[in-house]
C-alpha positions as a Markdown table, in Angstrom:
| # | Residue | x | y | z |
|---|---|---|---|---|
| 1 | Unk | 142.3 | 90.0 | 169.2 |
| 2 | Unk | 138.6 | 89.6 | 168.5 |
| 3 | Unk | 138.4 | 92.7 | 166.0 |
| 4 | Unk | 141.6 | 90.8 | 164.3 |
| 5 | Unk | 139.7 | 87.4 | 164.0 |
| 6 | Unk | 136.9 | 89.5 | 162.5 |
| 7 | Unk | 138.6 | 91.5 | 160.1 |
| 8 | Unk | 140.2 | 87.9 | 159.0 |
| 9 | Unk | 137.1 | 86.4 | 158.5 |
| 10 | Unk | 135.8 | 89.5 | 156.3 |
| 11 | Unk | 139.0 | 89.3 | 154.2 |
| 12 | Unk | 138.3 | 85.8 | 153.8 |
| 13 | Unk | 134.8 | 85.8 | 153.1 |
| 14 | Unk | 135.8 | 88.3 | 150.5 |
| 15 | Unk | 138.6 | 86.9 | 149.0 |
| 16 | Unk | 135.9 | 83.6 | 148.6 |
| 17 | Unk | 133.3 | 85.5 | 146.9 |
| 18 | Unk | 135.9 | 87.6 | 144.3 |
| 19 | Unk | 137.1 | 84.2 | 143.4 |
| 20 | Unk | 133.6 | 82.9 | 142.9 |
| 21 | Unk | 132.6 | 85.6 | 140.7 |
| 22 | Unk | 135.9 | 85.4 | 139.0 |
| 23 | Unk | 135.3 | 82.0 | 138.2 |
| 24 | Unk | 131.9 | 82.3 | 136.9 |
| 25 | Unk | 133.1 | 85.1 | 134.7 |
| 26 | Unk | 135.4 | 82.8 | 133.4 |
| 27 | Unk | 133.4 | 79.8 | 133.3 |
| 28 | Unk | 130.5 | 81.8 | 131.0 |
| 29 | Unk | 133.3 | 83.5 | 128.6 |
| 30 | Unk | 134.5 | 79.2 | 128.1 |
| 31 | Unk | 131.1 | 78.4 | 127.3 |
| 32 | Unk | 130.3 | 81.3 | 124.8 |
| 33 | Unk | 134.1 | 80.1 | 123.6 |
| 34 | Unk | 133.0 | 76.5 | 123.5 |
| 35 | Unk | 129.5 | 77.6 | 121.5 |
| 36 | Unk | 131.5 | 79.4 | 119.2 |
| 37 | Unk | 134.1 | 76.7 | 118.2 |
| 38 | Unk | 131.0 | 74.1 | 117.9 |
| 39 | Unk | 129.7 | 76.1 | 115.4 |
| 40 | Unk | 133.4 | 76.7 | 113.8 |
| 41 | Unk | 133.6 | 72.6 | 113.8 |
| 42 | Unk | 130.7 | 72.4 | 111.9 |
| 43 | Unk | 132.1 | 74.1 | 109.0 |
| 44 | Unk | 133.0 | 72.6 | 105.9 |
| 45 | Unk | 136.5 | 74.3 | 105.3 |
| 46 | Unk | 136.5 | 74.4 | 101.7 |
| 47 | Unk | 136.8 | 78.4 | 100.5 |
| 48 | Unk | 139.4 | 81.2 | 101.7 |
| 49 | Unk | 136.9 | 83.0 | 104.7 |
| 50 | Unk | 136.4 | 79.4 | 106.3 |
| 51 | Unk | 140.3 | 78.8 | 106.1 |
| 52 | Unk | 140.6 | 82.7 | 107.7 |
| 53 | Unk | 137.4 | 81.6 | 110.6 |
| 54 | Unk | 139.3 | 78.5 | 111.2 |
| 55 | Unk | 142.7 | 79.8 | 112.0 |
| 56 | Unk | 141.4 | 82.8 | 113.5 |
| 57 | Unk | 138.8 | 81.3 | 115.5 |
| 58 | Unk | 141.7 | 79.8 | 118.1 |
| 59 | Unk | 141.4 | 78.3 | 122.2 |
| 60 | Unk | 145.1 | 80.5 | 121.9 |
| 61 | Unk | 142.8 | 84.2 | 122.1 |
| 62 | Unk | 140.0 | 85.4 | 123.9 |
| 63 | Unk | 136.6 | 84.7 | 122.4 |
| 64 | Unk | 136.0 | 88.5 | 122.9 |
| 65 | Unk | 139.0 | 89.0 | 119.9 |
| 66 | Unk | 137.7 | 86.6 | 117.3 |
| 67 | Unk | 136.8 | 87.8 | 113.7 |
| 68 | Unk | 132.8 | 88.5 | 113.7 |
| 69 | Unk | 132.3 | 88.6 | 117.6 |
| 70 | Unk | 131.5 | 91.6 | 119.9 |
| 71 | Unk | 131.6 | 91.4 | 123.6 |
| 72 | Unk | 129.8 | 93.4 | 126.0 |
| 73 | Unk | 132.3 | 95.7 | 128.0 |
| 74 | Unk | 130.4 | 94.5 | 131.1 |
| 75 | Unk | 130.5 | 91.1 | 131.3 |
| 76 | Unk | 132.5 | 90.2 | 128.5 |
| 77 | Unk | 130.0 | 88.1 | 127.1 |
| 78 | Unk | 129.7 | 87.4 | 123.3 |
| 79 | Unk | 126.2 | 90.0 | 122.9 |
| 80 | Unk | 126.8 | 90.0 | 118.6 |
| 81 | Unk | 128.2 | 87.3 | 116.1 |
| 82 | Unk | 128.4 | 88.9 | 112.8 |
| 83 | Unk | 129.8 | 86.0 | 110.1 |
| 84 | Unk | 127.8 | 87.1 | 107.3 |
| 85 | Unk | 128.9 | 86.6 | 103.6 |
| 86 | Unk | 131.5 | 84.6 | 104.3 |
| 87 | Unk | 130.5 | 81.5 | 101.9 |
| 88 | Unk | 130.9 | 79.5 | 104.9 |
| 89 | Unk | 129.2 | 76.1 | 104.9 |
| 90 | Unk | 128.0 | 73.9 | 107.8 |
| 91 | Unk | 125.1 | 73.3 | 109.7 |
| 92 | Unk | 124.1 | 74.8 | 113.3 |
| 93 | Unk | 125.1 | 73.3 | 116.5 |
| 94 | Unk | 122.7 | 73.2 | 119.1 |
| 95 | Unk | 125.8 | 74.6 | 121.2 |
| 96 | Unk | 124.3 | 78.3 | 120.0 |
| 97 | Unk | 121.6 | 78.3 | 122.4 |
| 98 | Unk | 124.1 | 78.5 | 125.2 |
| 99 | Unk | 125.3 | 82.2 | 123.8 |
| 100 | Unk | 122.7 | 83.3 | 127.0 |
| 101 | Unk | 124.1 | 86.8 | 126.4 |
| 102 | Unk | 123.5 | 87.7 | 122.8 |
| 103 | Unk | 121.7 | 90.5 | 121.3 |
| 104 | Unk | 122.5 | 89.9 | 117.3 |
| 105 | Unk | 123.3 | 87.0 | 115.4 |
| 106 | Unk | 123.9 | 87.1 | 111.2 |
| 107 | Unk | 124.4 | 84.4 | 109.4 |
| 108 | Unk | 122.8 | 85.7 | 106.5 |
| 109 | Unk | 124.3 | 84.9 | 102.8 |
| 110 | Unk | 126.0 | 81.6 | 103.4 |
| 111 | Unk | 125.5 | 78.3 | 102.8 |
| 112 | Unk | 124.3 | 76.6 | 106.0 |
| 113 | Unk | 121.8 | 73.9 | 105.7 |
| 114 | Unk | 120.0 | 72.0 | 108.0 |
| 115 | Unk | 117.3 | 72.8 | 110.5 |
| 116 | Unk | 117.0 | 75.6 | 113.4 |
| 117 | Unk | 118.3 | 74.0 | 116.5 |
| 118 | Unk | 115.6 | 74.1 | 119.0 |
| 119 | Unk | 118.0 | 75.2 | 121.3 |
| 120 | Unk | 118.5 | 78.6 | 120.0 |
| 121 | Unk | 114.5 | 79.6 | 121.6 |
| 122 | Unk | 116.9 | 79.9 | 124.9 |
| 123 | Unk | 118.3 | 83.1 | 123.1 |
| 124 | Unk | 116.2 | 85.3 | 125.1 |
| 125 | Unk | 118.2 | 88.7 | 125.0 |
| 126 | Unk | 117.9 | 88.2 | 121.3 |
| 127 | Unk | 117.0 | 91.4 | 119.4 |
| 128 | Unk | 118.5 | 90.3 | 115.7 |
| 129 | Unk | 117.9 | 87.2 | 113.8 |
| 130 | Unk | 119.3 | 87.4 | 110.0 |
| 131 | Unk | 119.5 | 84.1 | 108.6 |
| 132 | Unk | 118.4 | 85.1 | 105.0 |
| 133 | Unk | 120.2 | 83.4 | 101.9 |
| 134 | Unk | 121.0 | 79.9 | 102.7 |
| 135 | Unk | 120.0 | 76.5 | 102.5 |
| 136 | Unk | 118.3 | 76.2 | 105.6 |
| 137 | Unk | 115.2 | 74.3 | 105.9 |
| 138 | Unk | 112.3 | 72.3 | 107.4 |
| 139 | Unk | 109.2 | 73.7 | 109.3 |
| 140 | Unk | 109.4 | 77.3 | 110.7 |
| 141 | Unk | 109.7 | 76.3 | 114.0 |
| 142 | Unk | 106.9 | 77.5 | 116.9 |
| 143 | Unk | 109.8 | 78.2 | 119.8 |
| 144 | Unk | 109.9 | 81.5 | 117.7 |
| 145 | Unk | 107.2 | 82.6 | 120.4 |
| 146 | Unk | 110.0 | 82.3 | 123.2 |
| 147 | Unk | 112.0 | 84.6 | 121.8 |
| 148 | Unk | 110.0 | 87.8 | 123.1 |
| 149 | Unk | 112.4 | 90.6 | 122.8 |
| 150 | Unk | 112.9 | 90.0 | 118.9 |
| 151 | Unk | 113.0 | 92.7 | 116.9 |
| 152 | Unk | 113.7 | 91.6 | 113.5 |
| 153 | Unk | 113.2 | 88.3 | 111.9 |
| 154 | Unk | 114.9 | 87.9 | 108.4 |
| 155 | Unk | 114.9 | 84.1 | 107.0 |
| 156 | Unk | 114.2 | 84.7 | 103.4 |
| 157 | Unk | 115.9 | 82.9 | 100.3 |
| 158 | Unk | 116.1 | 79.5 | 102.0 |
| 159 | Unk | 114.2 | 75.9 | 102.4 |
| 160 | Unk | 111.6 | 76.6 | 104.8 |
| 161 | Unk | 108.4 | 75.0 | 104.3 |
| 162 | Unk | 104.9 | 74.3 | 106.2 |
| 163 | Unk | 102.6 | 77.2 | 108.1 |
| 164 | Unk | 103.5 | 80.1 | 109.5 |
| 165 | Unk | 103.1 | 79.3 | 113.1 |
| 166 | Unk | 100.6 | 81.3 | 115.4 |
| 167 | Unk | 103.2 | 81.3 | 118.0 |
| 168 | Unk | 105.7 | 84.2 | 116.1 |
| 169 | Unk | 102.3 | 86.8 | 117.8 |
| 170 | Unk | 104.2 | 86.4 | 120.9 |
| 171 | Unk | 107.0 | 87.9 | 119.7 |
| 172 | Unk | 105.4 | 91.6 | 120.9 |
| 173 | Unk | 108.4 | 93.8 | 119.8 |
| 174 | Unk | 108.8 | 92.3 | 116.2 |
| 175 | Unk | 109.4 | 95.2 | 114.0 |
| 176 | Unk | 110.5 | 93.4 | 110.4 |
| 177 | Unk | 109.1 | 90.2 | 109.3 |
| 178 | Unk | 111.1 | 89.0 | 105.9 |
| 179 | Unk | 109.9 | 85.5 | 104.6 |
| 180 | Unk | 111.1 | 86.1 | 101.0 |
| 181 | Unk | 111.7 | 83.3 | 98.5 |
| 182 | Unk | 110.9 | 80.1 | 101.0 |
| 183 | Unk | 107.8 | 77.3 | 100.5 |
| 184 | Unk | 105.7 | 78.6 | 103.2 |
| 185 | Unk | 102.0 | 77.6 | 102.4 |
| 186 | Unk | 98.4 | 77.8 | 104.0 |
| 187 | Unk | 97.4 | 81.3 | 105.6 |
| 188 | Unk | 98.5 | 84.1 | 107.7 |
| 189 | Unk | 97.1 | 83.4 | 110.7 |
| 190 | Unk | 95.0 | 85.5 | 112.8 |
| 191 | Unk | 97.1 | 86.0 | 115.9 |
| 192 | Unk | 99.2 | 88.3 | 113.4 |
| 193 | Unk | 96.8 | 91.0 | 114.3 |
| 194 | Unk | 98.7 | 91.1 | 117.5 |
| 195 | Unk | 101.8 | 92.3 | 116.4 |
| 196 | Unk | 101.2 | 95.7 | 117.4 |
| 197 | Unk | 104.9 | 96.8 | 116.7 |
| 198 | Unk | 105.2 | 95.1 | 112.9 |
| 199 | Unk | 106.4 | 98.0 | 110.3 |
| 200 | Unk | 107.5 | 95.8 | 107.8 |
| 201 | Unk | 105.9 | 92.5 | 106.4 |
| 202 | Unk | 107.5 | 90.6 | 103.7 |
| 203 | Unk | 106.5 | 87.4 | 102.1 |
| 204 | Unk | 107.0 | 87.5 | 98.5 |
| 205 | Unk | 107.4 | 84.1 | 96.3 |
| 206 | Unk | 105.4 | 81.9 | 99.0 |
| 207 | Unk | 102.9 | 79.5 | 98.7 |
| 208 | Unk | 100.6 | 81.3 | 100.6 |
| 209 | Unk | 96.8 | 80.7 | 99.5 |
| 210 | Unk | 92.7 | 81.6 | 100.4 |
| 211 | Unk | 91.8 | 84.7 | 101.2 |
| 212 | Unk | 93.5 | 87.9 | 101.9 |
| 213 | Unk | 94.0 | 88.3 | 105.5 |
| 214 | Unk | 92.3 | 91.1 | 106.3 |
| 215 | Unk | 93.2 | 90.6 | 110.0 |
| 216 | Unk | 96.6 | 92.0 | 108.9 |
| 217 | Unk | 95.2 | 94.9 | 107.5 |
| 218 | Unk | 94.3 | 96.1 | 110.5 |
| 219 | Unk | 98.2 | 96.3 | 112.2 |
| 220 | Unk | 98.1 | 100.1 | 112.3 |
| 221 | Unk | 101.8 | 100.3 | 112.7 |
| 222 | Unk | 102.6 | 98.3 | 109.0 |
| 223 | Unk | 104.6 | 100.8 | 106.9 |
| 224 | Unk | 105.4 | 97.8 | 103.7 |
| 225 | Unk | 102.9 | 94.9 | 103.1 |
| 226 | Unk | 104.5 | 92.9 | 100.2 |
| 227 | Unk | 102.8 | 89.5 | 99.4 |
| 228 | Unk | 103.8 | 89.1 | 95.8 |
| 229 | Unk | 103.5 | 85.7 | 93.8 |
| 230 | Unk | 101.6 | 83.6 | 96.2 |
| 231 | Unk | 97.9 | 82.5 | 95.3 |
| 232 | Unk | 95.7 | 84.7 | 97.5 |
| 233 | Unk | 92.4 | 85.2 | 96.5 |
| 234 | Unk | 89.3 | 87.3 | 97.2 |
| 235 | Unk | 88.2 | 90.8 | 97.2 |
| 236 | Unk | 90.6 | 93.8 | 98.0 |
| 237 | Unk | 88.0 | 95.3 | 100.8 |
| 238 | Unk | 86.3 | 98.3 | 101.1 |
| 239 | Unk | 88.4 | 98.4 | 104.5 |
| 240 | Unk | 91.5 | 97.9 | 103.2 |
| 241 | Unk | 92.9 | 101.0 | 104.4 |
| 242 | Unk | 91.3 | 101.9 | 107.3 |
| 243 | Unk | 93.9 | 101.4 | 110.0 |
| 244 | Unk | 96.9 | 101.5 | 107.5 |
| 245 | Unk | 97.9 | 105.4 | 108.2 |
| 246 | Unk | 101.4 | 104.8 | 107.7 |
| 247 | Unk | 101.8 | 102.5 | 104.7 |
| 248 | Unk | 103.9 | 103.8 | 102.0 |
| 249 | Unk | 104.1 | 100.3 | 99.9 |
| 250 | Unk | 101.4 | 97.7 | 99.1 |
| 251 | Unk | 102.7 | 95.0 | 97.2 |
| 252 | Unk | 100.2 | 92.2 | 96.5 |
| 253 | Unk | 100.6 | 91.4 | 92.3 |
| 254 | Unk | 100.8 | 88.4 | 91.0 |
| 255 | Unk | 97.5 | 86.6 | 93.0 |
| 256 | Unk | 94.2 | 85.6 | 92.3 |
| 257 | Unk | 92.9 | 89.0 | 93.7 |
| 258 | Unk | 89.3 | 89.7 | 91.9 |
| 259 | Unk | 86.8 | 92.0 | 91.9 |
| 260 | Unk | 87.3 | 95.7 | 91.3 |
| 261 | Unk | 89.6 | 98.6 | 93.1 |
| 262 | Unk | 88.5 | 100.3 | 95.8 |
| 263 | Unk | 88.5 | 104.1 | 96.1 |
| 264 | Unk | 89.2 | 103.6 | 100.0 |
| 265 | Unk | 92.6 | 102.8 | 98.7 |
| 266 | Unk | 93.1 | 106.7 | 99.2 |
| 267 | Unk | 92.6 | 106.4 | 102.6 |
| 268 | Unk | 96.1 | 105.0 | 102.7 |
| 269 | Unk | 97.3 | 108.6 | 102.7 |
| 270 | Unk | 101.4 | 107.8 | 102.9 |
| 271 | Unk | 101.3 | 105.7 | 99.9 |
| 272 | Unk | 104.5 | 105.7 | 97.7 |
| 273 | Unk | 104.1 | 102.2 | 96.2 |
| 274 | Unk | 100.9 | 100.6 | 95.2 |
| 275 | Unk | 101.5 | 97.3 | 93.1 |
| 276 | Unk | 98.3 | 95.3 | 92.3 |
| 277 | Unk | 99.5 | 93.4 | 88.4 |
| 278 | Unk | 98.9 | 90.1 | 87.4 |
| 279 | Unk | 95.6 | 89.8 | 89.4 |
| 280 | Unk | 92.4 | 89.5 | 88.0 |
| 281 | Unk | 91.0 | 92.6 | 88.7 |
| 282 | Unk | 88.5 | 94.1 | 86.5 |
| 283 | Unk | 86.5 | 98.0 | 86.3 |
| 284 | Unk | 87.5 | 101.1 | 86.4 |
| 285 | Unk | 90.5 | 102.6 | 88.3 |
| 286 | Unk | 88.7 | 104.9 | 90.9 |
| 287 | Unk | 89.7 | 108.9 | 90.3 |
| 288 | Unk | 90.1 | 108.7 | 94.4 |
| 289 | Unk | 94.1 | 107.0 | 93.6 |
| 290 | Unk | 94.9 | 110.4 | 92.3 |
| 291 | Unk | 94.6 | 112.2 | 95.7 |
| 292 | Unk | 97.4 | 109.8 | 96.5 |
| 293 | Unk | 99.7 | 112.7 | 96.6 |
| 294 | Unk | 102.8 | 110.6 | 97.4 |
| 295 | Unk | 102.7 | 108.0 | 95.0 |
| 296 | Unk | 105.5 | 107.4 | 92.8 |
| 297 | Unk | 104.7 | 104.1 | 91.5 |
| 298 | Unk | 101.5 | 102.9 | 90.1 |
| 299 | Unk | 102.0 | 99.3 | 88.8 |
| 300 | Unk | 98.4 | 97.9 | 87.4 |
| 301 | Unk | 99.4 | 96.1 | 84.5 |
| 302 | Unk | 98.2 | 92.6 | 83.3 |
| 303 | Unk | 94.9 | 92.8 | 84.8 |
| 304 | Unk | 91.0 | 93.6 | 83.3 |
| 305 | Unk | 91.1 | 97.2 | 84.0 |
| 306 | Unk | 88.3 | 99.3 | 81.6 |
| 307 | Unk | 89.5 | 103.5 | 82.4 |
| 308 | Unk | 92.2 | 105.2 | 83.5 |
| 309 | Unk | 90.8 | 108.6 | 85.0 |
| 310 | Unk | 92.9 | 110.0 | 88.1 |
| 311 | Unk | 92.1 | 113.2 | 89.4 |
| 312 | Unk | 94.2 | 115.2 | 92.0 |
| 313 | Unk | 93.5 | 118.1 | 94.0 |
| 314 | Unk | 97.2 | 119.3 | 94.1 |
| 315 | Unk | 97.8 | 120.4 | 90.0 |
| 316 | Unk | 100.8 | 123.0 | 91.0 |
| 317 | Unk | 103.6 | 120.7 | 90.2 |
| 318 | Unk | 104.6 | 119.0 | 86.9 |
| 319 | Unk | 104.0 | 115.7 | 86.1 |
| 320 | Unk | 107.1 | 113.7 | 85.8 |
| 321 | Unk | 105.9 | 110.6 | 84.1 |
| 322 | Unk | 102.8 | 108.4 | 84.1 |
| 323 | Unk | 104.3 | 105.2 | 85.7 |
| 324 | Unk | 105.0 | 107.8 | 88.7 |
| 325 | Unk | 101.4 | 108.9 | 88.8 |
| 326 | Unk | 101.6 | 112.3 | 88.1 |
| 327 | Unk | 98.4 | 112.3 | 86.5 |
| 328 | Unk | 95.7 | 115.3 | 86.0 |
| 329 | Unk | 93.1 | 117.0 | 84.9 |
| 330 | Unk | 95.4 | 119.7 | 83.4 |
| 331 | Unk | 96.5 | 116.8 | 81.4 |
| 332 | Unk | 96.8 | 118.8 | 77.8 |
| 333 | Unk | 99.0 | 121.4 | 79.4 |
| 334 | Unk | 101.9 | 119.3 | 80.6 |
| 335 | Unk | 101.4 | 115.9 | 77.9 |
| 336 | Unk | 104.0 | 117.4 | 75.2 |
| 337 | Unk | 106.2 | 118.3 | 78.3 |
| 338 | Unk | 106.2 | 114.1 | 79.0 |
| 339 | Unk | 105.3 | 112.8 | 75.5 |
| 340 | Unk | 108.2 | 110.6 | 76.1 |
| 341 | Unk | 106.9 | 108.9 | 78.7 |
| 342 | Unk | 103.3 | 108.0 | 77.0 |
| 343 | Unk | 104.8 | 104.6 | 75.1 |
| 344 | Unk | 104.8 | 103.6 | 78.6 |
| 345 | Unk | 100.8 | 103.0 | 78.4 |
| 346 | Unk | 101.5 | 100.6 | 76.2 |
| 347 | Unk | 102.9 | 98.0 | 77.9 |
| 348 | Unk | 99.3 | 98.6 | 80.5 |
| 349 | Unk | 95.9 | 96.6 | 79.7 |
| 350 | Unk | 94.2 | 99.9 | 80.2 |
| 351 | Unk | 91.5 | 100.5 | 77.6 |
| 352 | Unk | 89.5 | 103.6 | 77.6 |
| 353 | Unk | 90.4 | 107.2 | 77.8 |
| 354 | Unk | 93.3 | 109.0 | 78.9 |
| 355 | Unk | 91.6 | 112.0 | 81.4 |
């Protein structure tokens, strides 16, 4: 009788706890659910995709077999919400921050507008952040530090304005920053140095101003700096380069960069790109770029540049044109081979000889 009242009570105690778990399983799929049709309520149904979300997007299915979601096998939690180029229009519910489980979220080439919910900084799984091409707007906001396991950040072509906060250096496994096309102003600040994981960096069309932050320069993991049209100023450094062992593009025209080129510049050994126009730089270019032996693109244009006399060590290859940088001193042998390619120089404020 006693071993029967125990096994009872251990089939109870059982039955209690798959029940529980049952329940909270169920009770987290109905809040992703409930997240998910926030958002969906938000939306202006005005175009085809929004119409399809709407209908689609039903309490009558499982969350887990709605267009865009993906569910881990696991828990069934939503871990990815992919509603990209949809031309859906709406702004974000707070609601998203309850989505506890998920990994991705693209939203990118849309219209929503509005601000970030703060709530989205409980997102802490999150890996993937596209938000790129919409209206969204206000001050990049500094709960971007919370999200630590962030990977890639991509909020270009929208509305966001004021600093870039110190706070995104806490986001230690950032790989991709992408700022493109927003009104971000003031500098990049120094924290950025400790983004020790940062391959790409992107912030083109800004209103970034003062100095080039040479604190940047010294992320030895950066593979693509691009800081086109904002209005830095300064020097390019003698140091430039010195940590930068893996960048293949430099993008920094259209600045208020002075003073001349530096031959450290071929220190950066895995240069394919290096775009410097519509600067203010002035001298000669330093023979040391033509030991760049991966460069392809060479884009100096609209500056004060005196000489153009680039000198590689490699001369077993033909030249293939001169915006690609194949240039030598066995010039005269290959120039009829490319005289095609010569008009070219004259779109270049290079004065000076050709050697």
């Amino acid at each position: 009788m006693a071993m029967g009242k125990i096994h009872y009570f251990f089939l109870l105690k059982f039955s209690m706890v798959f029940l529980a778990v049952g329940a909270a399983s169920n009770s987290n799929i109905t809040t992703d659910q409930s997240a998910l049709l926030a958002l969906r309520d938000r939306m202006i149904t005005s175009s085809e995709p929004q119409e399809i979300l709407a209908k689609n997007w039903s309490v009558t299915s499982s969350a887990c077999d709605w267009m865009g979601v993906t569910c881990g096998p696991r828990h069934r939690r939503v871990t990815a919400l992919n509603i990209s180029n949809m031309k859906l229009t709406g702004d974000l519910p707070p609601q998203l921050g309850n989505l506890s489980f998920l990994v991705s979220l693209d939203l990118s080439s849309n219209n929503f507008h509005g601000e970030l919910p703060r709530e989205l900084a409980h997102l802490r799984r999150l890996r993937y952040l596209y938000l790129g091409i919409n209206n969204l707007g206000g001050e990049l906001p500094s709960w971007f530090g919370y999200l630590h396991k962030l990977q890639q950040l991509t909020l270009s072509n929208n509305s966001f304005s004021g600093s870039l906060p110190p706070s995104i250096s806490n986001m230690s496994k950032l790989e991709s920053l992408w700022l493109t096309d927003n009104s971000i102003e003031g500098t990049i600040p120094i924290e950025f140095q400790n983004l020790h994981s940062l391959k790409i960096l992107i912030i083109d069309r800004n209103q970034l101003s003062g100095p080039l932050p040479l604190h940047t320069f010294n992320i030895s993991s950066l593979q693509i700096i691009s800081l086109f049209q904002n209005s830095l100023s300064g020097i390019l450094p003698d140091t430039i380069c010195h940590a930068l062992h893996k960048l293949t593009y430099l993008g920094l025209g259209g600045n208020n960069l002075i003073g001349q080129i530096p031959s450290t510049l071929s220190q950066c050994s895995m240069l394919q790109t290096l775009a410097l126009p519509l600067n203010y730089l002035w001298g000669p270019i330093p023979k040391a770029i033509g030991n760049l032996t991966m460069l392809e693109t060479l884009a100096l244009e609209s500056n004060n540049l005196t000489a153009l006399n680039i000198m590689v060590e490699d001369e077993d290859h033909e030249p293939t044109s001169v915006d690609e940088c194949r240039r030598r001193n066995d010039w005269s042998k290959w120039k009829d081979a490319i005289q095609s390619e010569l008009d070219s120089l004259a779109k270049r404020q290079v004065f000076g000889p050709v050697v």
